[in-house]
N, C-alpha and C positions, 0 to 999 in steps of 0.2 A: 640604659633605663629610660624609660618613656615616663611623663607625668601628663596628669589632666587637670583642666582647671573647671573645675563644679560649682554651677550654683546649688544651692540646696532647697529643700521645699519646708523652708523653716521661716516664713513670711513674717521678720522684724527687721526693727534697723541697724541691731549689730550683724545680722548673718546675711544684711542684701549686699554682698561681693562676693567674689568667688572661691573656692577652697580648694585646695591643691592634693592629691591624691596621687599613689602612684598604680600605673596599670600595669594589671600582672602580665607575665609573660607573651600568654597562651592569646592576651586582645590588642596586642603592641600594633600591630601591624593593621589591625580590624576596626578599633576605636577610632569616632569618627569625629566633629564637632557638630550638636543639633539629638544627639543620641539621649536619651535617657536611659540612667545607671542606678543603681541601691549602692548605697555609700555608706559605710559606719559614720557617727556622728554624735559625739558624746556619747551619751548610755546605748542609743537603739540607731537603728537602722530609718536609713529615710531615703526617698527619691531624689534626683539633681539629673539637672542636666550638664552634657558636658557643654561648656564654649568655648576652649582651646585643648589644643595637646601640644606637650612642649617636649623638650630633650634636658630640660634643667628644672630643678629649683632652687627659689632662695630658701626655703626649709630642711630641717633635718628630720628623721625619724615622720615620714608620713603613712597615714595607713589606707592599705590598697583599696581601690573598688570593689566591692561584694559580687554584686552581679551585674549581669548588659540586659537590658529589657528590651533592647529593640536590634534586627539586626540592619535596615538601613535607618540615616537619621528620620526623625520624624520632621526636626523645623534644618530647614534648608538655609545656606550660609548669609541667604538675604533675610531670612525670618530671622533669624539670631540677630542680624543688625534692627531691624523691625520692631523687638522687642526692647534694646537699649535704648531707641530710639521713644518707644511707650513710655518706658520708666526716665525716662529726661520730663518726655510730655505733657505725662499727668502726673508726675510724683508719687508713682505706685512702685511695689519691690517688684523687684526682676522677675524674681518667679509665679506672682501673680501676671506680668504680660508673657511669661512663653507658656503656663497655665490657658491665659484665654486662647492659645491659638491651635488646641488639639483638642477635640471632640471628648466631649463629656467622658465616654468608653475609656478616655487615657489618663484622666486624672486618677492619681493613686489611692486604692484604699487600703488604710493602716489595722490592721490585726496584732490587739495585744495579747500574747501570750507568755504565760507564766508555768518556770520551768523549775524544777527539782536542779541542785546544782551536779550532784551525785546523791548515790542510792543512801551512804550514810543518813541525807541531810533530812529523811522525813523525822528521825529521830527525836529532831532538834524543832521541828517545827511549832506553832504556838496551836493548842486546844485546836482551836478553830480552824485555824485550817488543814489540820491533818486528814480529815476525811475528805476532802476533795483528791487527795495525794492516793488515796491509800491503794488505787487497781492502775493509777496512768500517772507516769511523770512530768506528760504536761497538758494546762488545764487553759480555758480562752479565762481570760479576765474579768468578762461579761458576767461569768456564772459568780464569780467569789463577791466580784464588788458589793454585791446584793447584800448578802449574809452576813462579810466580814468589814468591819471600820478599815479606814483606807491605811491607817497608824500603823494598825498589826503587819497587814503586806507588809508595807516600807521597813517596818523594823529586823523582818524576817530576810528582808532583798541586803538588806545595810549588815545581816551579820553575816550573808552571804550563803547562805540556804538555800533561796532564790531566784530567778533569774528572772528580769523582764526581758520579753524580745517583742521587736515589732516588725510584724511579717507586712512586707509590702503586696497587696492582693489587686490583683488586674480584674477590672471591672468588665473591659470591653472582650468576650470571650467569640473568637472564630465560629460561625457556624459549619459543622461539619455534617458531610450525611455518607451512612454506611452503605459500601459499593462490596461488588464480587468481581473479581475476575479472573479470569479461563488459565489454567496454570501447566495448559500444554498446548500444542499447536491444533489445528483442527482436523489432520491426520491421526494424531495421535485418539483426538476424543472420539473421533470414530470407530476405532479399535476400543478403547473404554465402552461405547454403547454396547459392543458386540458383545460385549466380556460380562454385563452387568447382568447377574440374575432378574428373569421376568417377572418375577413376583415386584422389587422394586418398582414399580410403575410410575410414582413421582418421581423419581431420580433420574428416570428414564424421558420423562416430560422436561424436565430442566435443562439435559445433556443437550436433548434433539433438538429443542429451542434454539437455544445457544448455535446450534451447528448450523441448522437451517437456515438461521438468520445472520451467520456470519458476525456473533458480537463477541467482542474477548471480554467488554468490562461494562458494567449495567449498576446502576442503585440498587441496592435491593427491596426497596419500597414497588420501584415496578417490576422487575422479575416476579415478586409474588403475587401481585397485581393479574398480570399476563400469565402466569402457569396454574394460579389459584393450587399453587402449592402453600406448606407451612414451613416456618421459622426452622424448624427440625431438617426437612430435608436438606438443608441450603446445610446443617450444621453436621451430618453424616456426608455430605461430598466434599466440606471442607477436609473434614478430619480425613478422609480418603486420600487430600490432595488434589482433589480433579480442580477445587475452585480454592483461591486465597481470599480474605476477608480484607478487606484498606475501609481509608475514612479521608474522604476529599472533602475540599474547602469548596463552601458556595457560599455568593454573597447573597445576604438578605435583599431583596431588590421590592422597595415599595411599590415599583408600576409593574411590576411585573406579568398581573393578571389583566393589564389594559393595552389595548393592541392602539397606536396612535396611528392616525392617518398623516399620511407623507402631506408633509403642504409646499407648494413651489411659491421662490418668489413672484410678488405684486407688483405690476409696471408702478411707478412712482411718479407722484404729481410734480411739476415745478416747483411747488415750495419745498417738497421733499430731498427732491433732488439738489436741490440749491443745499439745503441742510447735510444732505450728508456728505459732497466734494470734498470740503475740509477735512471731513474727518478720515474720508478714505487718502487724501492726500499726507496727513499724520502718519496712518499706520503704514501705507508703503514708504515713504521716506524715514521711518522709524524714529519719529518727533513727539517730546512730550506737550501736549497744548492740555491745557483742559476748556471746556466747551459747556456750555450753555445752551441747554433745546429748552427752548424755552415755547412751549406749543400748547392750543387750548386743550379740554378734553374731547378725545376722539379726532385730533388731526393726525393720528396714524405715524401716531414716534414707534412704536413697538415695530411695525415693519421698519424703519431705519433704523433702526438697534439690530436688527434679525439680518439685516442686508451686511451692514457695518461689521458684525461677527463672523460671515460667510465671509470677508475678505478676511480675516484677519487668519479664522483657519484653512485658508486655502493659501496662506502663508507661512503653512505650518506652527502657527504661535497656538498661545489658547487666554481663554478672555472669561472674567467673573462679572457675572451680571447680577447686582443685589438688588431685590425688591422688598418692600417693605413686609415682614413678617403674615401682617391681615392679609397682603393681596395676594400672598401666594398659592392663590386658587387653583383646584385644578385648569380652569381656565389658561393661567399664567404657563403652567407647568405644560398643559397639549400644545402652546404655542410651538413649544422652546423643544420639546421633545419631537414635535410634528416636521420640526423644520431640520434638524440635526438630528435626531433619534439616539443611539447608543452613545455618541460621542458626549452628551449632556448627565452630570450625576448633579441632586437637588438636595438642597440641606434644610430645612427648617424644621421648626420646634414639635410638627406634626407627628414624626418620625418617632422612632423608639429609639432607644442609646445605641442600641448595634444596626439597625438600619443608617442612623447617622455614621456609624463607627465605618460599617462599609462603601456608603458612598465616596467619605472621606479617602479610604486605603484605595478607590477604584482611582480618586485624581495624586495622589503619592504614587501609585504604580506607573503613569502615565498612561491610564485606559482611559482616559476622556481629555479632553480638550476644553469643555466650558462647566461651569457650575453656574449655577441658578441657586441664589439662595438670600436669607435672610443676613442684618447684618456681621452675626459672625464670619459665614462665608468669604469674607473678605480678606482672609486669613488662608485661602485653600495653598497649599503647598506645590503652585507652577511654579517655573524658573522660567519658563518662558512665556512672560505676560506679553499680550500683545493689543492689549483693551481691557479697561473696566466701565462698566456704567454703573447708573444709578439712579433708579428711577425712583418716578417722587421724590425728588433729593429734600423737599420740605419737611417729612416725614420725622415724627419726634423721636420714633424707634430705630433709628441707627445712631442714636445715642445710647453709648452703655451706663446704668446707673448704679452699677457698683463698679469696686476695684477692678481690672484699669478702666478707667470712666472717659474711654475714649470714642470719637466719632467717628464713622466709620468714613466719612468722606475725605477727613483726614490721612487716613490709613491708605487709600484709596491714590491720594496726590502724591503720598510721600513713595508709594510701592511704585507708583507709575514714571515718577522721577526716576526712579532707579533703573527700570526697564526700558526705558526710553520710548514710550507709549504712550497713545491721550486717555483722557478719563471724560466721560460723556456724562453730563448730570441732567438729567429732565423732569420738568416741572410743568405744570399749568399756572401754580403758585409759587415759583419759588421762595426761599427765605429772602426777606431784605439783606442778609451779609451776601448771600449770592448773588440776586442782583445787583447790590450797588457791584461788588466786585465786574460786572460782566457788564457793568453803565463805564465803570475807570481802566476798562479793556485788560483788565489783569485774566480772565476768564474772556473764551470769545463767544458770543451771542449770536447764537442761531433764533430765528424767529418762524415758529409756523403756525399761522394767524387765523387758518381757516379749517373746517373739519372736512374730511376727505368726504370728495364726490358733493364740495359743493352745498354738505347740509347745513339748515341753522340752524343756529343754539334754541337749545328750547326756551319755548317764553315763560316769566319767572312774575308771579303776582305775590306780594307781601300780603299777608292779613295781619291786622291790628286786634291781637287776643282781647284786650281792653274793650274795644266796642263789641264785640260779639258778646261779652261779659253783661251790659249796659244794655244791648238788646236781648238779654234773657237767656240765652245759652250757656250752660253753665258745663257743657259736656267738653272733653277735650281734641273734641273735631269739631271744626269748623263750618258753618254752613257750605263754605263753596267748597271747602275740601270733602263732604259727603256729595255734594251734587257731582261733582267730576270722578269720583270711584265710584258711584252708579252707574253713572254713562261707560266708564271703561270695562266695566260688568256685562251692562249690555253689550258693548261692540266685541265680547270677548279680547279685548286687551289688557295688559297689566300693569299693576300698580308697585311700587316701593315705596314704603313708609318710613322716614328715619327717626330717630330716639336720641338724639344728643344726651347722653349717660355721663356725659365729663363733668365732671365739679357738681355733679346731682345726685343725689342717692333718696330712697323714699325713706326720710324719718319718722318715730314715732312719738306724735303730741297731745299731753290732754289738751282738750280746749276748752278746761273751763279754770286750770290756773297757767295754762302756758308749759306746764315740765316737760322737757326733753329726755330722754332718755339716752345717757350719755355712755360711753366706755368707763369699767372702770380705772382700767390703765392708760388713757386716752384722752387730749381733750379732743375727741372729736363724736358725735353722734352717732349712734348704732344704726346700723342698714336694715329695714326690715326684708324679710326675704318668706314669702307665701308658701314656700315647698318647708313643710313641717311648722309653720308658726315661729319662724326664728328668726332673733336678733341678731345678727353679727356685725362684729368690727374687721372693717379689711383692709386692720394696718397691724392687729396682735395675732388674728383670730377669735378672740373673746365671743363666745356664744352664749344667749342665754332664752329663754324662754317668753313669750309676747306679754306678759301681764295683763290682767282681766280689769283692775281699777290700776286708777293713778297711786304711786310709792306716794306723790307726795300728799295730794290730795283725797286720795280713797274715790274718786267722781268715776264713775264709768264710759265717760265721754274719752275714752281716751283711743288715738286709731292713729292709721298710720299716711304720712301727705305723701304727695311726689308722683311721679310716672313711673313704673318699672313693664317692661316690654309686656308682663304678663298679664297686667293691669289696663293695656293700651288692650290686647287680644279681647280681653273680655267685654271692655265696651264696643270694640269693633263689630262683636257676634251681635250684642243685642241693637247695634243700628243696623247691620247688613249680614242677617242670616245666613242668607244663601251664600256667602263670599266664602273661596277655601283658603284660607290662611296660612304661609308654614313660617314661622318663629325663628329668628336666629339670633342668641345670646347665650351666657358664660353657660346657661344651664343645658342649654338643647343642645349646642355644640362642643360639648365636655368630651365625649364620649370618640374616641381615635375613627377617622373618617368620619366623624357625622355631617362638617362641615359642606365634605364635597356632597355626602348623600341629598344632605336639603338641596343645596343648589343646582344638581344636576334636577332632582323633583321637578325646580320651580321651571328649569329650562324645558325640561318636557310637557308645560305647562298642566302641570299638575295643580295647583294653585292661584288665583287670581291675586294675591298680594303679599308681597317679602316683607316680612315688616322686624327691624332688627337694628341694632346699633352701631357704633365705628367699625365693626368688619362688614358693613354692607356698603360701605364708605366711597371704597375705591376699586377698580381693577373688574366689575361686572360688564358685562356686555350682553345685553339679553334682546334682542332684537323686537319684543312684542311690548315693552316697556316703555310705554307713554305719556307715565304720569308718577313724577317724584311726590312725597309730601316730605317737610320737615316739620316734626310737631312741635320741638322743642330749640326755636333757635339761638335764643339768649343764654341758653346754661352758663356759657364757660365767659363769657361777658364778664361775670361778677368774681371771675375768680383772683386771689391778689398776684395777677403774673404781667409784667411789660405785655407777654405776649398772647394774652387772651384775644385780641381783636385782628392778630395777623391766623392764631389759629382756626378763629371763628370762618373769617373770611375763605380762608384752605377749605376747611370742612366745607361750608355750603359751595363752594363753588364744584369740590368733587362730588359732593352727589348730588349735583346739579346736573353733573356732564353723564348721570347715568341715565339720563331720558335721553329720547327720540334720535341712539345711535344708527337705526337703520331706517328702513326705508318711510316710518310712519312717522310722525314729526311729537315732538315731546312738547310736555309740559310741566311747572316745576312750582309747588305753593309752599312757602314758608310762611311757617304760624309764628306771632313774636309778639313779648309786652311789650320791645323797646324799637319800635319798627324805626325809628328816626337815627339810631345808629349808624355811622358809616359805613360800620365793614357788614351790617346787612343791606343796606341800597348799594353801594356796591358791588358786593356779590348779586346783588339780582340783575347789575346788567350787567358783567364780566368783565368789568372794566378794573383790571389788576393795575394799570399802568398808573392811574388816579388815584387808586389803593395807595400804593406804593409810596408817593407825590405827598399824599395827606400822612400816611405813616411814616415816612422819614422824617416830616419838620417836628413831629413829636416826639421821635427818639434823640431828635437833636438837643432839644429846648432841656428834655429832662436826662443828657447827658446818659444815654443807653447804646446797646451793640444797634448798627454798624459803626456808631461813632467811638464806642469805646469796650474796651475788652471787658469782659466780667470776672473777677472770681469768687468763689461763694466760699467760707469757711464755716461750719458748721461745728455747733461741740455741742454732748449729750452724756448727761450722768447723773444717776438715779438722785441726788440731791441737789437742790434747786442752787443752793450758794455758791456749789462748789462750780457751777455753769457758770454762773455770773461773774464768777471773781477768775475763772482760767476764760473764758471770752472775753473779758475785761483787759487782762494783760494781752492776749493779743491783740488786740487793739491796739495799745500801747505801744508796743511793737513795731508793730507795722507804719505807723506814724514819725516814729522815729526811722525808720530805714526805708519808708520809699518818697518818691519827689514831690512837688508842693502839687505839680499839676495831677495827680492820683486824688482820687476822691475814697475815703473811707467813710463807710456807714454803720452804725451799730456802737455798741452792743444791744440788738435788741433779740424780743424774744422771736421762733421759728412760726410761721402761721401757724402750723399743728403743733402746739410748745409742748405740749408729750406724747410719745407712744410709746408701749409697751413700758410705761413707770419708769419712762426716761425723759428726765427736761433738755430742750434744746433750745439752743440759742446761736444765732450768728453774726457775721459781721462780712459785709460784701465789700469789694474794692473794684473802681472803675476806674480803668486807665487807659492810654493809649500808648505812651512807650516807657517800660518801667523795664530797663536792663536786666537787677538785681532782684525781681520778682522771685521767681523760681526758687533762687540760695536763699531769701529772705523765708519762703514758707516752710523750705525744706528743712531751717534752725528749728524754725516753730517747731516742726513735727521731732525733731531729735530731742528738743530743749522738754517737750512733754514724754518722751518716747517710758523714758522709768515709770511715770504715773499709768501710761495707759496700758504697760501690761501688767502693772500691779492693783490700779485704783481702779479698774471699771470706767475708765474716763474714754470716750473716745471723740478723735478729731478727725474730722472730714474735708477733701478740700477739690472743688470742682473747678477745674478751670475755665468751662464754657458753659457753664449750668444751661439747662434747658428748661429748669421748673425751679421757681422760687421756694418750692413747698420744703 
């Protein structure tokens, strides 16, 4: 007898270990570990993955596996370890990490249905629900709950009339498309023509086709295409036998209607070359290093990433290349498909669930070699890694902020360690953990100092919002940022305008007693939003309608502050007419492909100026672009994070590097109240290493990462006491079990201290070497575990936090 040991998809802290099952007969032999099974489990039915198979258990009386959902594994015996390694990491359950590592298509969805036990039992059944019974003995659950109090059910299940079942239902469904084919040899169908009454005439069209053209097996989408035959005739040669009916698998293929051009490699500069030797000397010698490219924008990492990959599959390995989510432009995507064509399948959130679903199945079959994709991708299911990079590695989106709330760079070291392979991170800006790591050689430091072919950084003018305030302009363009998008008008060149959107939203205030109009479940301020006159909040949803007088004060003066893209548009038109504009933010680029539609637009220069927020950020390359604006550079300045002034810096300096990539030379104006800020004089001359110099002695002084680790503990529950007194004790806690040199902070309240009519509160801890961490929070979360699946209490605990919010 064979057993398996199953996690389950029951995400608490009594069922996060394994369960022991035994496997029937007929899969002894078949059963694999990394496979997902349907397991009975208490009352109903539930998904599990297997993680071992054994010949023994220490159990008696176990009950068998239901069903095999997959027939080879999905997570491969390095993913299985991958995952234990998550749940050590972040202190998330097992089945939330082998959950994040299979595309949307594979998480399971549960269908309750309710079953008559036998035919006796509608007898017995209560009033109410006998009419649901009375033509079908089993009903979905959906419909009753409506109608019937959930007492009655349960009473009817408990005297055994009843049955709940829960059907495990696969989201991620094969595209299939229906084919014909030839069900005799082409001798034979010749004889068939000869035999076939003349009258027939379409039948007679489809045979000769066939024969002429030498095809045994066709779609039938094009057979009736090409005969301008109907569904009918195809359905009388069936049934004759001349032709069989089947249904073949095709993958959804997002590029499929784009034909890429082959690109050859680029001779490479010295500094290039000096950058990539190591890494090509990594992947032949099959060394794990990890690496640092540390290069301005446009010194031409992308081709040493593109070169670095072409050895590694010409080593037969295969290599994941994660880009940050925004940049994944088709730009990104012609690169990567130009230079490797079929061998590349791409993952991001653009995709639909079964486009992802079959990318994914194309790299499990082993039909490609590299993925391109956002931070999930890091996850794809090779066994033979042979390189990962990671571009932009500063990027705050390869942090996951829900359960497992892991980094993807992380994942990245740890996968590469195993593989015995490097991992290439590149930046313009790296984070300070990264570089201090690649200044104390734990990371090795590539440097490429100069943009390819010799060009220079565009020149960068600060304007002081203030005085142009002071000399009368009250407009949110600048005098010299209009005089320089005229002239780029005239010389037909173009412009990019950027919108720092972080930490800003357009509020709505009166101005003649000050009221805000706040969430009600929320402290935080409603966003006004001009498409329909509406309020929303974009932490619950909460909508509501613009008000005509002030709630508090009845005054009419009441309107809405702030910049939002659509707002920027409208005063652009009435300074510069003639300008064609195309827009890109959450509203314009909603809609699946729109994003690439605009940007190819602008590349065909269709429009004189992009004007648009954090996805016009990074990863463009538009050759006629010779003038950045930043209208809004202080937003994220005032937000309460350590890392507002490392982020601010990143931002301007990347869409700084999106002017004067080619042959015209750029220019870049950031508009700002706070123009004597560091990290904007800084960015305007690019001098990250200064950056850096001034940003470490202040994460020192105030005891923050790279000098010391973070973790954020978070708790939220609808009454305010019950927050402060369960934050309180851990507190408490924690004080008592970790070292003198650990710094705890708190219990105070969360900057946004409610959302959705939930208070939060937390408590941070800074440390540097704290053994006992881990076991110390993991009590915590056992020692609450009864309240939080009974009291609505929930605790959160991030070990790298990226955002204080």
């Amino acid at each position: 007898m064979k057993y398996a040991s199953v996690i389950v998809d029951v995400p608490a802290m009594q069922t996060d270990r394994s369960f022991d099952y035994k496997i029937p007969e007929e899969w002894q032999d078949f059963l694999t570990p990394g496979m997902r099974v349907i397991v009975p489990f208490g009352p109903r039915k539930v998904q599990g993955f297997v993680v071992e198979t054994k010949n023994s258990s220490e159990f008696d009386r176990l009950k068998a596996i239901s069903e095999c959902l997959d027939l080879t594994p999905c997570l491969t015996p390095e993913l299985l370890k991958v995952g234990h390694w998550l749940t050590e990491k972040t202190l998330c359950f097992k089945i939330s990490a082998f959950q994040a590592m299979l595309p949307a298509a594979m998480k399971a969805k549960y269908e309750k249905i309710v079953t008559l036990t036998s035919d006796q039992s509608i007898e017995h059944l209560s009033d109410q629900l006998q009419p649901f019974f009375n033509k079908k003995n089993q009903v979905d659950m959906k419909e009753i709950e409506q109608d019937v109090p959930l007492r009655i059910i349960q009473k009817d299940i408990k005297n055994g009339y009843l049955e709940l079942i829960y059907k495990v239902k696969q989201k991620g469904k094969k595209k299939k498309i229906r084919m014909v084919k030839l069900n005799c040899s082409f001798d034979q169908l010749a004889e068939k023509i000869k035999a076939v009454n003349s009258n027939a005439k379409k039948q007679l069209t489809v045979m000769t086709y066939l024969k002429e053209n030498g095809i045994r097996i066709i779609p039938v989408a094009d057979l009736l295409a090409v005969t301008n035959v109907s569904d009918a005739t195809l359905k009388t040669l069936i049934s004759k036998g001349i032709l069989v009916e089947e249904y073949k698998e095709v993958y959804r293929d997002p590029y499929q209607d784009r034909l890429f051009e082959k690109t050859k490699a680029l001779p490479l500069n010295n500094e290039q070359q000096q950058a990539i030797a190591p890494i090509l000397s990594a992947v032949e010698n099959d060394e794990h290093h990890v690496f640092l490219m540390y290069g301005v924008t446009g010194s031409g990492k992308t081709e040493v990433y593109l070169q670095s990959i072409e050895a590694v599959l010409n080593n037969g390995k295969e290599a994941i290349v994660l880009v940050p989510e925004i940049s994944l432009t088709p730009q990104m995507v012609n690169r990567f498909k130009g230079r490797f064509g079929s061998k590349v399948a791409v993952l991001h959130s653009g995709l639909s669930t079964g486009e992802k679903y079959d990318e994914w199945r194309k790299i499990q079959r082993k039909e490609v070699q590299l993925v391109v994709g956002a931070r999930s991708a890091i996850f794809a299911p090779f066994e033979n890694l042979g390189m990962i990079i990671i571009d932009e590695e500063h990027e705050s989106s390869y942090k996951q902020e829900e359960n497992p709330r892991y980094h993807a760079r992380d994942v990245a070291i740890y996968r590469a360690e195993f593989h015995q392979c490097p991992v290439v991170l590149g930046s313009a800006t790296p984070t300070l953990e990264t570089f201090a790591r690649a200044q104390k050689d734990v990371y090795k430091l590539l440097t490429l100092k100069e943009r390819v072919n010799k060009r220079s950084m565009p020149s960068v003018d600060i304007i002081d919002m203030r005085e142009e305030l002071r000399s009368g302009n009250r407009s949110m363009f600048s005098t010299a940022l209009i005089e320089k998008l005229t002239d780029r008008l005239e010389k037909n060149e173009q412009s990019v305008l950027f919108l720092n959107k972080r930490g800003y939203s357009s509020f709505v205030m009166c101005r003649d007693c000050g009221f805000v109009i706040q969430c009600p479940h929320c402290d935080i301020s409603l966003t006004y939003h001009r498409f329909g006159q509406q309020l929303k909040c974009h932490y619950c949803g909460h909508e509501e309608h613009m008000p005509n007088v002030c709630p508090e004060c009845q005054s009419e003066h009441i309107r809405f502050f702030g910049t939002g893209t659509q707002r920027v548009e409208e005063e652009l038109v009435k300074v510069m007419p003639e300008a064609r504009i195309i827009r890109m933010d959450v509203d314009t680029t909603g809609r699946k492909g729109a994003h690439e539609k605009l940007l190819s637009k602008f590349g065909n220069k269709e429009a004189d100026i992009l004007l648009g927020t954090q996805m016009i950020a990074k990863g463009l390359d538009f050759p006629d672009v010779t003038l950045v604006g930043v209208l809004t550079a202080d937003t994220m300045l005032h937000l309460p994070d350590f890392r507002a002034t490392e982020k601010t810096f990143q931002l301007l300096t990347q869409v700084s590097g999106r002017a004067g990539r080619h042959e015209l030379p750029g220019e870049v104006i950031i508009q700002t109240y706070t123009p004597e800020n560091y990290s904007i004089q800084l960015a305007s001359k690019y001098d990250y290493d200064a950056f850096y110099e001034h940003e470490m002695s202040l994460r020192k002084s105030h005891a923050y990462p790279p000098y010391y680790f973070l973790a954020l503990v978070t708790v939220s529950h609808p009454e305010i006491t019950k927050v402060v007194s369960v934050t309180d004790k851990i507190v408490q806690f924690l004080r008592r079990n970790v070292s003198n040199e650990s710094k705890i902070l708190g219990p105070v309240a969360s900057p946004i201290p409610r959302i959705n009519d939930r208070y939060r509160y937390q408590c941070m801890v800074k440390y540097k070497r704290e053994k006992n961490l881990h076991e110390t929070l993991r009590k915590i979360i056992e020692h609450f575990q009864q309240e939080m699946s009974s009291n609505d209490l929930m605790i959160t605990i991030d070990l790298s936090p990226n955002t204080m919010m």
